[in-house]
N, C-alpha and C positions, 0 to 999 in steps of 0.2 A: 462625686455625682450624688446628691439627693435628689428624694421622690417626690414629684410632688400630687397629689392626690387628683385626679379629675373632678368636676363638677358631677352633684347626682342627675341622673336624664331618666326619663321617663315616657311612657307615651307612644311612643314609633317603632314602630316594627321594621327591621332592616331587612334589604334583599341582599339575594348573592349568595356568595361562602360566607366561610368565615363565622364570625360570631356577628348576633342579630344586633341592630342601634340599639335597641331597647335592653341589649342586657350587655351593652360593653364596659356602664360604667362602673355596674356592680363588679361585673367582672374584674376590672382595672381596679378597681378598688379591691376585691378580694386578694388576689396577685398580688398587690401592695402589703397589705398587711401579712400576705406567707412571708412573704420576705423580710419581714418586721418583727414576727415572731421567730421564725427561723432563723433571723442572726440576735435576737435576746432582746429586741427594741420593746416590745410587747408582751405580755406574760398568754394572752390569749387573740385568737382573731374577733372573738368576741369583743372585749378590752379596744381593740385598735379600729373596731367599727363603729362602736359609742364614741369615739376621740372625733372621728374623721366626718362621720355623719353628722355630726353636732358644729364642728368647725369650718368645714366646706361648706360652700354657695351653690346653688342651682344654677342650670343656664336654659332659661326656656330660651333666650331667643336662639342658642346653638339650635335645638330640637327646631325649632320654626325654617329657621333657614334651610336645614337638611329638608324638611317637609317641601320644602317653595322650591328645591333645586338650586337652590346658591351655592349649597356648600357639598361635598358628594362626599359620602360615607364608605368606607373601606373594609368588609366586616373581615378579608384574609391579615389585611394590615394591622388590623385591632385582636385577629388572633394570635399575631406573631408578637405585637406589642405583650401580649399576657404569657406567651411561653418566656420572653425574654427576661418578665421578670422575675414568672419561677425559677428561674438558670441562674439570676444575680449574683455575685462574689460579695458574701459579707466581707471581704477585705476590700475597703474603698478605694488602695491602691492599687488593686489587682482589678477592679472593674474597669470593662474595655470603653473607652469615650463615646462609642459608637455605640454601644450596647442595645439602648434603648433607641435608635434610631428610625426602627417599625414603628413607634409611636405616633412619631411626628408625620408621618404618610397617613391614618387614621384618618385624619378629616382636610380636603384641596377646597380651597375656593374655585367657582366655576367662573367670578365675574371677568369678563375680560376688558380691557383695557378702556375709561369711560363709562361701565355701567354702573348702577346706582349700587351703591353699598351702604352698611349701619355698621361694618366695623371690617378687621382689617381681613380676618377668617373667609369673609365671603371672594374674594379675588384672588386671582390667579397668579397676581404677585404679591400676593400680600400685603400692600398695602390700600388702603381705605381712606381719602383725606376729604375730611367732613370739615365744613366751616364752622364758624362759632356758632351756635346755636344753643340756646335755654329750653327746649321742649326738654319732655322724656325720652323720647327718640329721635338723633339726629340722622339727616342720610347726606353722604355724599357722593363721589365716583371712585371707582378703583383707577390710581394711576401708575406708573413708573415704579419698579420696584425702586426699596429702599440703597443706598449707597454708604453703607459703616465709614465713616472715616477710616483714614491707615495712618501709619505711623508717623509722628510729626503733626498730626492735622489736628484743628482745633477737634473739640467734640463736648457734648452736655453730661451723658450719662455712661454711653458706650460707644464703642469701636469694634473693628473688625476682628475677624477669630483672629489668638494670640497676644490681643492686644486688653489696655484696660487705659478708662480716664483716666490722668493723674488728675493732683493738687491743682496743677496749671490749666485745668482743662484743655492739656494736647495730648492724642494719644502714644502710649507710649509701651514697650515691650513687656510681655509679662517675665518676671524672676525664675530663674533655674534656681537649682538646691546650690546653697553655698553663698547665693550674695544676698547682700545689705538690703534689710526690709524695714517699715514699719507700719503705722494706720494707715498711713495716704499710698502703698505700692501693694501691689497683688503680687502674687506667688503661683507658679504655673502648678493645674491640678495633675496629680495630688496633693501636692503642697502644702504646704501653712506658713505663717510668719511666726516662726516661736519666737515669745515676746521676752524669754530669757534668753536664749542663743542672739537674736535681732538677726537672724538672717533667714532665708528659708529653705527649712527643711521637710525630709519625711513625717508625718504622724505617727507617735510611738505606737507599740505593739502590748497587747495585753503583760504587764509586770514591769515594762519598763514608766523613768521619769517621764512626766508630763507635765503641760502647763495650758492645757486647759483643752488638747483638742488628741484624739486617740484614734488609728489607722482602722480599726473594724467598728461597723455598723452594730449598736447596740454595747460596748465597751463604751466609759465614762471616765473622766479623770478627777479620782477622788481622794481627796487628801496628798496627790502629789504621783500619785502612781493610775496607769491604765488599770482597770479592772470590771471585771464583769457588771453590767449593770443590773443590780436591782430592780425587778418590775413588780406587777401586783400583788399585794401580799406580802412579799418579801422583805426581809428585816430592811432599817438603815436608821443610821444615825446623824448624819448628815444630810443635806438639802442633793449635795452632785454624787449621792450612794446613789440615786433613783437614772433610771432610765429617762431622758428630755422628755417623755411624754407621761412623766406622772412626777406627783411631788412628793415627799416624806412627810406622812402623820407625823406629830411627834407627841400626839396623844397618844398612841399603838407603837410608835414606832414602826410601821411598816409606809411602802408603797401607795399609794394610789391615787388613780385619776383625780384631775383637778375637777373641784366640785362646778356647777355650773349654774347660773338662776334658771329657771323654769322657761320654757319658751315662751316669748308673749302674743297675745293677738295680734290680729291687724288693729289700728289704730291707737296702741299704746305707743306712748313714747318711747323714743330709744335711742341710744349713740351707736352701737354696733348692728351689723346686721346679724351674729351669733346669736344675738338675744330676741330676738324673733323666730315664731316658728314658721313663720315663711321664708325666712332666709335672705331679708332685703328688710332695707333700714332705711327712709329717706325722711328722717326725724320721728317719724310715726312708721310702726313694722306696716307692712304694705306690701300687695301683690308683686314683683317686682314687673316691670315692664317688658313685652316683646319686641324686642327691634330687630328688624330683616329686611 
């Protein structure tokens, strides 16, 4: 299970229990990073809120929608979502699949069946199916939930829990530990496909062989063996001594964060939206759009 960081939100003051909209994402983002520094991913929370705050997108039209009543905010759901991840298991095998499941309760779509939606968040089955359309914000109805293919059936990207696209685009079982893996098969979590063994197994434990992927959060596979990961500051000699969210000077030989360009205006040019400091790239940095 990886984390993946929320959008930053801003602006709205939540009702209810729980924690306010206005400060769920900081929250979720703090949460995030105890968990990050707490199993060795991050040398500071400081450290992993320069990383996440720089790398993450905004979502005004989330915040618009919650404002309008599309989408209804949960602030007991978004509290449990943040004890859950103070509680995480730096052992990626030891984390329970469900763990983070408060998260996903956090924000329901209110639209019901045929009402106008801008994306899939605002309906009640989550899906949203807008027609082709060129604006900046498209709208279309909420209809029909979605149906995952099951096993045997063709599919594009994904399938139903258990299952993964193959090569052939039909879905197919995911791998228990012990059989025949390679690029085009998945390996049921926690798994891996060792690409020396070829079949799948556990992710080794800090001091054993590795090959490229190690059972706790913040552990790296460096030089052939699991070992604590290097974060800020800290020596290394190698590129995979460092913790994935920092690189090796090899001017200092130590850690740290990858350097970043400078945020740019609105109306500079740009290919990513990182490199803006509004957080939205549509060839020129730019406010991004509200759509609800």
């Amino acid at each position: 299970m990886r984390l993946v960081p929320i959008a930053v939100i801003a602006g709205f003051a939540g009702c209810g229990g729980g924690i306010p909209f206005d400060e769920f994402a900081n929250e979720r983002r703090d949460a995030n990073c105890g968990y990050y520094v707490r199993c060795g991913a991050f040398a500071t929370v400081a450290d992993c809120r320069k990383h996440f705050d720089r790398t993450i997108t905004s979502n005004a039209s989330l915040e618009a929608a919650v404002d309008a009543g599309k989408i209804r905010y949960d602030g007991d759901a978004a509290e449990d979502c943040v004890d859950a991840l103070d509680g995480l298991d730096c052992d990626l095998a030891d984390q329970d699949r469900d763990a983070l499941a408060s998260c996903d309760e956090v924000f329901s779509g209110t639209g019901k069946l045929g009402a106008t939606c801008a994306f899939d968040g605002e309906c009640v089955t989550e899906r949203c199916l807008i027609p082709d359309c060129t604006e900046a914000c498209c709208h279309g109805t909420c209809e029909e939930p979605r149906v995952l293919p099951a096993l045997g059936e063709p599919c594009q990207t994904i399938c139903a829990d258990g299952l993964f696209c193959g090569y052939e685009q039909v879905c197919e079982r995911q791998l228990v530990a012990g059989e025949p893996c390679n690029v085009f098969t998945v390996c049921a979590e926690p798994l891996y496909c060792s690409s020396t063994l070829r079949v799948c197994a556990s992710r080794p434990k800090r001091g054993e062989v590795c090959d490229g992927y190690c059972a706790t959060e913040g552990d790296v596979c460096s030089q052939g063996l699991c070992v604590e990961a290097a974060v800020g500051g800290e020596k290394c000699t190698v590129a995979g001594d460092c913790s994935q969210f920092y690189v090796c000077n090899f001017d200092n030989g130590s850690c740290t964060l990858p350097e970043y360009p400078p945020d740019s205006s609105n109306g500079t040019p740009c290919t990513f939206s990182f490199e803006c400091a509004s957080h939205y790239c549509d060839a020129l940095c730019t406010d991004p759009p509200i759509c609800f």
